[in-house]
C-alpha positions in Angstrom: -23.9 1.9 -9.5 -24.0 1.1 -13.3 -25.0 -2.5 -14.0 -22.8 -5.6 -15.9 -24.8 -6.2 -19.4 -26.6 -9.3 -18.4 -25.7 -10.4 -22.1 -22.0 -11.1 -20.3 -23.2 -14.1 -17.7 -21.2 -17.1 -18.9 -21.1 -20.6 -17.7 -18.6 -22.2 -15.3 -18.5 -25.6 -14.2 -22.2 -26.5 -15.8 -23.5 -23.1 -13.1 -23.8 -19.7 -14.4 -21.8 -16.7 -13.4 -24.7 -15.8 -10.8 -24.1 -19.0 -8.8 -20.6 -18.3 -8.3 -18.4 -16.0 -6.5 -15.0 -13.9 -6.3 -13.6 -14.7 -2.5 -11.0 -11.6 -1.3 -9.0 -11.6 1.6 -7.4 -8.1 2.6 -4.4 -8.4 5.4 -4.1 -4.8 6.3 -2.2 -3.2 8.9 -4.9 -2.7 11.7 -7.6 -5.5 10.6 -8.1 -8.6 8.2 -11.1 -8.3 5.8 -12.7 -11.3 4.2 -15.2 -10.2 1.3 -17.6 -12.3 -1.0 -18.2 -10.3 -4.3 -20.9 -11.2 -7.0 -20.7 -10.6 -10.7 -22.2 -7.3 -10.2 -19.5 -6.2 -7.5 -21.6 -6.4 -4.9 -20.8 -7.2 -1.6 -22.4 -10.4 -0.4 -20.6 -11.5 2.7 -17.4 -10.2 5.0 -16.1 -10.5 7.9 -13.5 -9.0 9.7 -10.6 -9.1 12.5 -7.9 -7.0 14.0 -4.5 -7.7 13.8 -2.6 -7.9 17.1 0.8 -5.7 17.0 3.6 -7.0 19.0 6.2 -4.0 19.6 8.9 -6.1 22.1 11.3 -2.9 22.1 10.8 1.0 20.9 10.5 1.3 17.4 9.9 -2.6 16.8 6.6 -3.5 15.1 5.7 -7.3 14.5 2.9 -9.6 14.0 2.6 -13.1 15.0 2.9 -15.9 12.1 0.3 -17.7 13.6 -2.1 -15.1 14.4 -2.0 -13.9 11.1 -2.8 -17.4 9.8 -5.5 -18.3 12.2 -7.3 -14.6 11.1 -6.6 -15.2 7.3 -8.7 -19.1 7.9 -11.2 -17.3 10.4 -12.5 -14.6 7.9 -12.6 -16.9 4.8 -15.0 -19.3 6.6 -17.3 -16.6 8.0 -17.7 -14.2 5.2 -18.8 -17.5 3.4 -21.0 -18.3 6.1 -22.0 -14.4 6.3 -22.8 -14.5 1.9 -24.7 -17.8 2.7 -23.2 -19.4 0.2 -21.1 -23.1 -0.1 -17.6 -23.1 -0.9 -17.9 -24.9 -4.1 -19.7 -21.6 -5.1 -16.7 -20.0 -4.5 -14.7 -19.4 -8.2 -11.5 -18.2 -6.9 -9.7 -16.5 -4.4 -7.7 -13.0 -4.5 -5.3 -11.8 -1.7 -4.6 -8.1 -1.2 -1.8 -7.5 1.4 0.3 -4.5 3.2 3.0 -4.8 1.2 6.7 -4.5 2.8 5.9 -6.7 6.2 7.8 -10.1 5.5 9.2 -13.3 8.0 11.3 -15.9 6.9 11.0 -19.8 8.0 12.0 -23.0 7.7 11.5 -24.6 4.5 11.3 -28.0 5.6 9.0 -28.0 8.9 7.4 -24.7 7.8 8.3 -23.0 11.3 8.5 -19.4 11.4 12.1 -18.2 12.7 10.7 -14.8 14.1 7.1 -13.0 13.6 6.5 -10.8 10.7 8.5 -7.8 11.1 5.9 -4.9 9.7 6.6 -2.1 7.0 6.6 0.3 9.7 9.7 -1.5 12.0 12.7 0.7 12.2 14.8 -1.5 13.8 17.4 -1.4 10.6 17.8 2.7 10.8 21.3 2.1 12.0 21.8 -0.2 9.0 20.8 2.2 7.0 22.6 4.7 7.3 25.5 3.0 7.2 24.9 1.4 3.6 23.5 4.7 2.3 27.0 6.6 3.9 29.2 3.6 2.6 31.7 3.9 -0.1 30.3 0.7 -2.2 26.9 2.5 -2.2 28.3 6.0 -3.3 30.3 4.4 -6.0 27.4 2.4 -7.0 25.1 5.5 -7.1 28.1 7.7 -8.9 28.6 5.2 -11.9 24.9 4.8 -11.8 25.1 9.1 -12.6 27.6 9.1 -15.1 25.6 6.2 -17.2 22.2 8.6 -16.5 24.2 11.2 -18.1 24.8 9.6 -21.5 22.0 7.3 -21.8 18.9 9.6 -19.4 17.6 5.7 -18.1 15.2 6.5 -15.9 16.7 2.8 -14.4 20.3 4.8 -13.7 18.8 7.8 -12.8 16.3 6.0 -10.3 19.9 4.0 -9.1 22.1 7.4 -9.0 19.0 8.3 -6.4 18.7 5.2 -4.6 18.8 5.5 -0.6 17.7 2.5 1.8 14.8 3.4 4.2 13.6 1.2 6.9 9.8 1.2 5.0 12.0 -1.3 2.7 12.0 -5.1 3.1 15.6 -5.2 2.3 17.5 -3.9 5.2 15.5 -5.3 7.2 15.6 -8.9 6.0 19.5 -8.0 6.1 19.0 -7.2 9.8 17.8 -10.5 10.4 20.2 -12.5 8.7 22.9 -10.5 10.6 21.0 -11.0 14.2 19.4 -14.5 14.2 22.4 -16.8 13.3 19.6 -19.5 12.7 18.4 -17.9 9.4 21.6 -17.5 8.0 22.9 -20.7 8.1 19.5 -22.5 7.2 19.5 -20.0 4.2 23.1 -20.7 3.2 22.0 -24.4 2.7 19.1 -23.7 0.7 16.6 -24.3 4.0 15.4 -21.0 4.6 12.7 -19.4 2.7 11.8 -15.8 2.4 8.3 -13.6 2.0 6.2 -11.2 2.6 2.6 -11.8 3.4 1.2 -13.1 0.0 4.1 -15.5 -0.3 3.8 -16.7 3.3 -0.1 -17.3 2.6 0.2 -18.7 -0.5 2.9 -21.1 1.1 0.2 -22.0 4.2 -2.9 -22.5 1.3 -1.1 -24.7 -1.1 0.7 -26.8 2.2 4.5 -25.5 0.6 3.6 -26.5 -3.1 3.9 -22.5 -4.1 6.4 -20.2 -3.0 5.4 -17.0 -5.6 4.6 -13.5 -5.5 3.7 -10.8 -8.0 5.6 -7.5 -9.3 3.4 -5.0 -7.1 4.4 -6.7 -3.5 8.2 -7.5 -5.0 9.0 -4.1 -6.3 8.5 -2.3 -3.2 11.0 -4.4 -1.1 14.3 -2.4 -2.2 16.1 -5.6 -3.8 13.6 -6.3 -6.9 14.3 -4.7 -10.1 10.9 -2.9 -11.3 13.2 -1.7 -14.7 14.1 -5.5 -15.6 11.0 -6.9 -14.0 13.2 -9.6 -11.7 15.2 -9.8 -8.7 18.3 -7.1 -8.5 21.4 -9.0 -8.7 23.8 -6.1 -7.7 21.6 -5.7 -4.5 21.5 -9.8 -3.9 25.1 -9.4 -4.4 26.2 -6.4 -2.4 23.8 -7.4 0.6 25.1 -11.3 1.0 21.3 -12.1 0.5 21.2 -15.9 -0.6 18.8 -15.9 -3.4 17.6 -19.6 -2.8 15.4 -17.9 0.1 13.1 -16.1 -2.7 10.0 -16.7 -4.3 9.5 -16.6 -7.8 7.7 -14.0 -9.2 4.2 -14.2 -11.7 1.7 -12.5 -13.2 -0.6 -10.2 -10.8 -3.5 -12.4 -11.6 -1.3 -15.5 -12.8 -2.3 -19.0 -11.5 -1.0 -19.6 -7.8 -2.0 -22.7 -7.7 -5.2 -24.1 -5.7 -5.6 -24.9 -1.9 -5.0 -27.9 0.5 -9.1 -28.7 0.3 -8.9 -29.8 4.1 -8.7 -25.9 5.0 -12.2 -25.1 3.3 -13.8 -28.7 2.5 -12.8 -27.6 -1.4 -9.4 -26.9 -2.8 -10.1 -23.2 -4.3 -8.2 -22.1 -7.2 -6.0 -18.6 -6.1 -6.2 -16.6 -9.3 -4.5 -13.1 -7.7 -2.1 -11.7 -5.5 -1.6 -7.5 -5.4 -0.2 -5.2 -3.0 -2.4 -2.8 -1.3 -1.7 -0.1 -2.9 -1.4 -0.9 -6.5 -5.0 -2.8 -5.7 -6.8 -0.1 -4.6 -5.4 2.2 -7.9 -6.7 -0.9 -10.2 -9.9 -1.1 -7.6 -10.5 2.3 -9.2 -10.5 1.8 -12.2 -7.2 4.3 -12.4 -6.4 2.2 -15.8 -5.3 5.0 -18.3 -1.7 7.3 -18.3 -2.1 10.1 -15.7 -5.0 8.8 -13.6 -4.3 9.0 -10.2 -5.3 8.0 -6.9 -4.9 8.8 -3.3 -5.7 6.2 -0.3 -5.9 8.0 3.0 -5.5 4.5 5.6 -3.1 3.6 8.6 -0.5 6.0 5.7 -1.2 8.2 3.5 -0.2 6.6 -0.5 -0.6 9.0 -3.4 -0.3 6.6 -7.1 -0.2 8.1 -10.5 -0.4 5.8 -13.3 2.3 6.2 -15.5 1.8 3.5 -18.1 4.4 0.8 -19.7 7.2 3.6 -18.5 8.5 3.8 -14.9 9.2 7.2 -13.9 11.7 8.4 -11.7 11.8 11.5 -9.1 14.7 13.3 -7.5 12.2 14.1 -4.7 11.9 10.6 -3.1 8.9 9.7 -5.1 9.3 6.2 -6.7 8.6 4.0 -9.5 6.9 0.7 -8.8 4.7 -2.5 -10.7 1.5 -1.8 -10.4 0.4 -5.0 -11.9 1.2 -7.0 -14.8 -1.8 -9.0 -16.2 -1.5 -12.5 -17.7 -1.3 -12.5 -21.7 0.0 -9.1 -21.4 3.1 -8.3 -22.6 4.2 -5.3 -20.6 3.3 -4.2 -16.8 1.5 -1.0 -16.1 3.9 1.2 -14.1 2.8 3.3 -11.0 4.5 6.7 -9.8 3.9 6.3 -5.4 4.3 8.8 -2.7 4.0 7.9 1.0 3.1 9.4 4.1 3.7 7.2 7.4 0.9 8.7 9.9 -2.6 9.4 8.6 -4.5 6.8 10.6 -2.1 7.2 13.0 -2.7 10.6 13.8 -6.3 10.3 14.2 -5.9 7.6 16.2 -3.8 8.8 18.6 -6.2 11.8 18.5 -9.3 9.9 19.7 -7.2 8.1 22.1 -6.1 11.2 23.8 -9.8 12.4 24.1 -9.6 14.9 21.0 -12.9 13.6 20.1 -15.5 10.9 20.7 -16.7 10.3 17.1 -14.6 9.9 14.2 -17.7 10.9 12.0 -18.3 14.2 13.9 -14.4 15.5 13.2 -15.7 17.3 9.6 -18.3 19.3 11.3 -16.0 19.8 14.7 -13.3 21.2 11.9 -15.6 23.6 9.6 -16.8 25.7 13.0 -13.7 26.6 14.2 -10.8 28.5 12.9 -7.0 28.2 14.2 -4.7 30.1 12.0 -1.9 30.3 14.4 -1.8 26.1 15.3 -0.2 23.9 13.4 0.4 20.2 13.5 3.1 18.1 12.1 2.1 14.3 11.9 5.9 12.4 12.0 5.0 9.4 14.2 7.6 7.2 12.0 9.6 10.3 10.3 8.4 12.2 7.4 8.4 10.6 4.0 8.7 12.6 0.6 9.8 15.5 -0.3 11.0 15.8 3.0 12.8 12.3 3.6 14.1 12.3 7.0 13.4 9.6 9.6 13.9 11.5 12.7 11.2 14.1 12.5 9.0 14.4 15.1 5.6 15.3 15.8 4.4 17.9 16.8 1.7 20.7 18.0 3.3 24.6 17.2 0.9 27.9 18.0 -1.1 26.2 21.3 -2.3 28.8 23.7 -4.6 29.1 26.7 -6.8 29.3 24.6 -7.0 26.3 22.0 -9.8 23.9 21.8 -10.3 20.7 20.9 -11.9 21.5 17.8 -8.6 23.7 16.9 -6.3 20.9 17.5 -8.6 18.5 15.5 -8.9 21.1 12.6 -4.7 20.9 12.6 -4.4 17.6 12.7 -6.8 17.2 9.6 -4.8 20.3 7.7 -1.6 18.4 8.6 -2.9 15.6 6.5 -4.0 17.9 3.2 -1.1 19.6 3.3 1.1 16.1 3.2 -1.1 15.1 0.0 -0.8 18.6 -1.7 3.2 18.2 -1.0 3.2 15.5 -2.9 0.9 16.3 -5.7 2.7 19.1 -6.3 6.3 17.0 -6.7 4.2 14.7 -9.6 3.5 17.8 -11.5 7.4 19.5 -10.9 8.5 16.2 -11.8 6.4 14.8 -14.4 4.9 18.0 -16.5 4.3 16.2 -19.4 2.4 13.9 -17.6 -1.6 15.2 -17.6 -2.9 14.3 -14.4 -6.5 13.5 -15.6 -9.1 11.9 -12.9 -8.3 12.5 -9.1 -9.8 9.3 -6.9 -9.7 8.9 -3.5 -10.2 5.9 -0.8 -9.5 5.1 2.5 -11.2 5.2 5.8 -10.0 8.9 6.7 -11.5 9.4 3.4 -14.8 9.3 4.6 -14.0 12.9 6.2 -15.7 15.3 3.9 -13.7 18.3 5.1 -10.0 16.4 4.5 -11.5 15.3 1.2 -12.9 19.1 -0.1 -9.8 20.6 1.3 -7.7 18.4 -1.2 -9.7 19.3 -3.6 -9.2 23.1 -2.6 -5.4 22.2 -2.2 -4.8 20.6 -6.1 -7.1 22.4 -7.8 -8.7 19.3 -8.8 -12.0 17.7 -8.7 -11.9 14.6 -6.4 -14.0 11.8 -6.9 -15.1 9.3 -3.7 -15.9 5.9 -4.6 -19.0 4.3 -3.0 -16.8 1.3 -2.0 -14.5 2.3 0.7 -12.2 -1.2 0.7 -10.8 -0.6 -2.7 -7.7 -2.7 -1.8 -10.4 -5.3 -1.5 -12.7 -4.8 -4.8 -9.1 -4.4 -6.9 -7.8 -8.0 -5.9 -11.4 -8.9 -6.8 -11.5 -7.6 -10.3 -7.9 -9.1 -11.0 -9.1 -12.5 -9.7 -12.3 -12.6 -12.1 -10.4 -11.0 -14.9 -8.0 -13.7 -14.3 -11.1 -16.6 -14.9 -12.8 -14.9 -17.4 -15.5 -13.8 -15.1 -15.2 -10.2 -15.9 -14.1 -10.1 -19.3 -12.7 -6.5 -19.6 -11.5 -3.3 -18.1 -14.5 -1.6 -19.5 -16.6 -4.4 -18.0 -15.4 -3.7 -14.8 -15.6 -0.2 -15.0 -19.0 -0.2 -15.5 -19.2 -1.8 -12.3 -17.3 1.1 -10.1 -20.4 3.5 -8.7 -19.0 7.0 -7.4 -20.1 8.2 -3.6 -19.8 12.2 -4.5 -17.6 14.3 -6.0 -15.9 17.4 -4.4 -15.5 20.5 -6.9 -12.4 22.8 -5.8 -13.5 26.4 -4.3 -11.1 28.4 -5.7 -12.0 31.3 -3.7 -10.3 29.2 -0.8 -6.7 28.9 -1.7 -6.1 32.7 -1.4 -3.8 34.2 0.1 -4.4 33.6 3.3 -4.7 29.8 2.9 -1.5 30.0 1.1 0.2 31.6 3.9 -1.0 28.8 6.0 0.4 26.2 4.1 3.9 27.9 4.0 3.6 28.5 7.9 2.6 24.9 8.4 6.0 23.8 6.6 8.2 26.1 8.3 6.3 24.2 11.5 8.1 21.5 9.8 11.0 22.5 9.9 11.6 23.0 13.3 10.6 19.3 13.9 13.1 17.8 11.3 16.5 15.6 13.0 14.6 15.5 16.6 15.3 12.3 17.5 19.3 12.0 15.8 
């Protein structure tokens, strides 16, 4: 990994840079990371704990306020403990989240009013399909076409397109206003406060002084306006969402103030709050138009970077913040694409027996061959281009004679093929758009034949960082860019070390593999409206 110029070690607080530290927490859907970085971006101390998902009826998915709260406390104090360090050698603090899981409590006594209902809940799918079919939304999205027509917004033609999904905060958060009388009222009188993770945390760690967020976790809840950079009136409007329950919204790495110093035994400035996502692209180092980035976790998330202009896509693609730095003018605007069930997949795979050791799946995939099986990984629906919420899985082409291996080798294709369908909507959409370094992260990234078959796939070479919580190291960089104690993106770049880099084989997107691809999405299609 290249090396900081030790010309750029600056003083803080009478100690120099190398006596203090950057302090990341990562909530993540599956486990919460606490990491202790040095000036170098080296990892010094962590820690880590799973997350306990609550799903009280089919298709619910929720987490418990408190659990959340006593993990978030749990991993700050032992990664500190595990860097061997004090926590007045701790500089600042930045929080990385999955974006899209939100709760709403009590503004006064700080009591929770349900658990944090997760990103990948579908409990609102009635609801949304009712807005999406209802006549205020199709005039909405009609005048937002005719102004598209004579002005070509990308802000009207993203509106013309708009359609609610449950991965959205917003129908959700109108679910719960409709079902628990309690929030309602309490938000009618200004009592009840909304948030997704960050805010929540940042609530807890300042003991209620800070209800905030930032553009990446806010743009990605259905009811924030990435065009205007603030809340969407129309939306706050149409929905009956009082807008005394939200938080105000800063800078990525703007000051959120410091916290209660009875958690820690120091009150710790918190200099950074990012969605996942967007943390992992700036993680990176995906800082110039066109870079682009693909993090294979619990879901599959494909970013493009598509500078100070947000992009729109007819395909279900969609424009969001991906941060918006302090003293800077302008955000920089991302191009995302998701898919629902990587980590699923191969989860349910080794649960099933498929195979014993996640590590051995490359090899277990490169000796066998299955040109006839196909799998289609729709646990929660499949996202873009496809867009439909009752897909289900599936296995098509098993015999009496598959194997383990074959399955595992489809389940792995299933996932390449859901990045290259996506790729391939940036460049129909975008053409003028040069996609120029191709980065990839994520556990199931660690998979060397997923990660050379995308390669295969796009045509492009694909570069693995050595750092496999990106999410992690992203929040870190914006927290000591926001202190000064990395002074640049160039500094920080210098800092990002590459695992290996996988070169396409042309020779293996012939004809054959081509076929495959086109069988494995007519496989699709057979699975699409199952559950309707």
């Amino acid at each position: 990994m290249s090396q900081a110029n030790g010309n750029n070690d600056r003083t803080f607080g009478g100690e120099t840079d190398c006596d203090k530290y950057i302090l990341v927490v990562d909530v993540g859907t599956t486990n919460i990371r606490g990491h202790i970085y040095d000036q170098r971006a080296r990892l010094i101390g962590e820690a880590v704990t799973s997350v306990q998902l609550i799903h009280p009826h089919l298709g619910y998915e929720e987490i418990s306020a408190q659990t959340i709260w006593d993990a978030f406390l749990d991993v700050i104090k032992r990664a500190i403990d595990s860097a061997k360090i004090s926590v007045h050698q701790v500089l600042c603090i930045g929080i990385s989240t999955m974006r899209g899981t939100f709760i709403t409590w009590d503004k006064e006594t700080g009591e929770p009013f349900h658990n944090f209902i997760t990103w990948k809940d579908i409990r609102s799918n009635q609801l949304c399909d009712q807005w999406n079919e209802s006549l205020r939304m199709k005039c909405l999205k009609m005048g937002a076409k005719f102004i598209h027509f004579f002005t070509r917004s990308s802000r009207f033609l993203a509106a013309s397109l708009l359609k609610f999904t449950t991965g959205m905060v917003v129908m959700r958060l109108v679910w719960v206003l409709h079902n628990i009388p309690e929030v309602r009222h309490q938000a009618i009188e200004g009592k009840a406060l909304y948030g997704t993770i960050d805010t929540y945390l940042i609530w807890k760690l300042t003991s209620g002084k800070v209800h905030a967020t930032d553009p990446s976790n806010a743009c990605v809840t259905g009811f924030y306006d990435p065009f205007l950079m603030k809340w969407g009136d129309w939306a706050l409007n149409m929905l009956n969402i009082p807008p005394s329950m939200l938080p105000l919204v800063k800078d990525t790495n703007g000051d959120y103030g410091r916290t209660n110093s009875q958690l820690f035994g120091a009150s710790i400035p918190i200099r950074a709050i990012v969605g996942d996502q967007q943390a992992a692209m700036f993680g990176e180092c995906c800082f110039r138009e066109g870079d682009f980035k693909c993090t294979l976790g619990t879901g599959t998330f494909i970013n493009i970077n598509t500078g100070e202009k947000p992009c729109a896509s007819y395909k279900g693609l969609y424009p969001i913040v991906g941060w918006k730095l302090k003293n800077e003018e302008k955000p920089i605007y991302l191009m995302e694409g998701a898919s629902y069930d990587t980590g699923t997949a191969i989860k349910w795979a080794h649960n099933i027996g498929l195979f014993d050791d996640l590590k051995k799946t490359s090899d277990m995939a490169k000796n066998v061959s299955n040109d006839d099986l196909y799998f289609v990984p729709a646990f929660s629906g499949l996202q873009a281009p496809i867009n439909d919420n009752f897909a289900t899985s599936a296995f098509i082409g098993i015999n009496s004679t598959t194997s383990k291996a074959q399955m595992i080798r489809s389940i792995l294709e299933s996932l390449c093929f859901r990045v290259k369908q996506m790729y391939e909507i940036v460049l129909e959409e975008q053409p003028d758009l040069l996609v120029k370094q191709f980065r990839i992260d994520g556990g199931v990234s660690a998979n060397d034949f997923v990660v050379q078959m995308i390669a295969d796939l796009t045509g492009k070479k694909v570069e693995r960082a050595v750092h496999q919580e990106m999410s992690s190291l992203g929040a870190a960089f914006l927290a000591g860019l926001a202190v000064g104690y990395w002074t640049s993106s160039k500094h920080i770049s210098s800092l990002r070390g590459s695992d290996k880099v996988f070169i396409p084989q042309r020779n293996t997107w012939n004809n054959s593999n081509r076929n495959k691809f086109e069988s494995w999405e007519r496989a699709i299609n057979r699975c699409l409206n199952w559950h309707q």
